[in-house]
C-alpha positions in Angstrom: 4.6 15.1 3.7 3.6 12.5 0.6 1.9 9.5 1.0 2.8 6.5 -1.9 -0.7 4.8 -2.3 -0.3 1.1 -3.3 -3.6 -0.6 -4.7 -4.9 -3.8 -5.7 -7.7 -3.5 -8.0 -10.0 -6.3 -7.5 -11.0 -9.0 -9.8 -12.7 -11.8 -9.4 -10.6 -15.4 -9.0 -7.6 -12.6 -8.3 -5.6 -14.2 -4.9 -4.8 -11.4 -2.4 -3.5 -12.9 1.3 -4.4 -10.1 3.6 -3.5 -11.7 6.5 0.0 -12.4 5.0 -0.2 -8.6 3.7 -0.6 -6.6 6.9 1.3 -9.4 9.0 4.7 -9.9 6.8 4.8 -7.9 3.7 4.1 -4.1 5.5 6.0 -4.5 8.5 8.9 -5.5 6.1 8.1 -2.6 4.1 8.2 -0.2 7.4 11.6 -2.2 8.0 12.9 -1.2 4.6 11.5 2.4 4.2 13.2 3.6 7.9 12.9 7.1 8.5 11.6 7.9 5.1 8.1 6.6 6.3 6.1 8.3 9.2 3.4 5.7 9.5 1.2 3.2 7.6 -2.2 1.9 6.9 -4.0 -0.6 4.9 -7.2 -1.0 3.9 -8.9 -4.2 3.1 -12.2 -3.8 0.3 -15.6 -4.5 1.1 -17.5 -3.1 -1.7 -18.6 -0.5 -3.7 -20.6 2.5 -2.9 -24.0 0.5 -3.8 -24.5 -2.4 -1.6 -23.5 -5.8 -3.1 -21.3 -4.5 -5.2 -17.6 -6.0 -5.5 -14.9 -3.3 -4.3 -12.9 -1.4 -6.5 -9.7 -2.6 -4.6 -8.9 -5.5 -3.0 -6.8 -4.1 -0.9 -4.6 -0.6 -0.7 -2.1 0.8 1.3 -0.4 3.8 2.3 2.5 4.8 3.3 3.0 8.7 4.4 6.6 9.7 4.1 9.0 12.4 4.7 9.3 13.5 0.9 9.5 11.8 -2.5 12.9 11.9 -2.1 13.8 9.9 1.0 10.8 7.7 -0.3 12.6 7.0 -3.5 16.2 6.8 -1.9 15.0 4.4 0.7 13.0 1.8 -1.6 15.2 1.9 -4.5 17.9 0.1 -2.5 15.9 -2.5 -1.6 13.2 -3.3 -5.1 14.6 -6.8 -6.0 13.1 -7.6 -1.7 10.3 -5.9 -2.2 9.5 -7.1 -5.8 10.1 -10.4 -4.6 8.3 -10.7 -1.8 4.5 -9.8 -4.2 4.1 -13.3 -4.8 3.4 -14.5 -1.4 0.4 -12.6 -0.8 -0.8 -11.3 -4.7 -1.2 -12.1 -8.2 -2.5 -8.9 -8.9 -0.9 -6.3 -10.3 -0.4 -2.8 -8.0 -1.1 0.6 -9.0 0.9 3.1 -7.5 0.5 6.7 -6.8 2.2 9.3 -4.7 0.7 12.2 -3.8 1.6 15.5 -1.9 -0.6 15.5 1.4 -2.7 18.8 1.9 -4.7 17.7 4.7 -4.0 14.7 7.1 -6.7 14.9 9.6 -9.6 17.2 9.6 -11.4 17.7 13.0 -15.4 17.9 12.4 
């Protein structure tokens, strides 16, 4: 399994619409990815480690897939949607990373 991690560093004055985010923009994304993607989750920033500290994100998600593969295949069809659809909810640029997952849930 991979997980593609999309995140929204923050900035101050930046615009990030989570409500349109996690409403709109992911279940589209869900829509769009198919089989390729297991599941979801997003994550909205409160702060940094020290209290009253601004967030290093705004916001991040990720989205745990099958394989790189059937990530790429699925989202490439559908970039010029996906691209398009940033400005409703963002000014800020992504940073994107996709990792291999080695542990998914640990019990305690």
């Amino acid at each position: 399994m991979i997980k593609v991690s999309v995140m929204y560093p923050y900035a101050v004055g930046a615009r990030f619409d989570h409500a349109y985010y996690r409403e709109r923009h992911m279940p589209m994304m869900k829509r769009l990815l198919g089989a390729a993607c297991l599941y979801y989750s997003v994550d909205k920033g409160l702060s940094g480690r020290a209290p009253g500290t601004d967030p290093v994100y705004a916001a991040k998600c990720d989205f745990f897939c099958t394989s790189v593969e059937a990530y790429r295949a699925a989202s490439g069809q559908h970039q010029q949607e996906i691209r398009g659809d940033i400005a409703n909810y963002t000014d800020i640029q992504p940073v994107v990373q996709i990792s291999e997952v080695v542990v998914e849930r640990s019990e305690a």
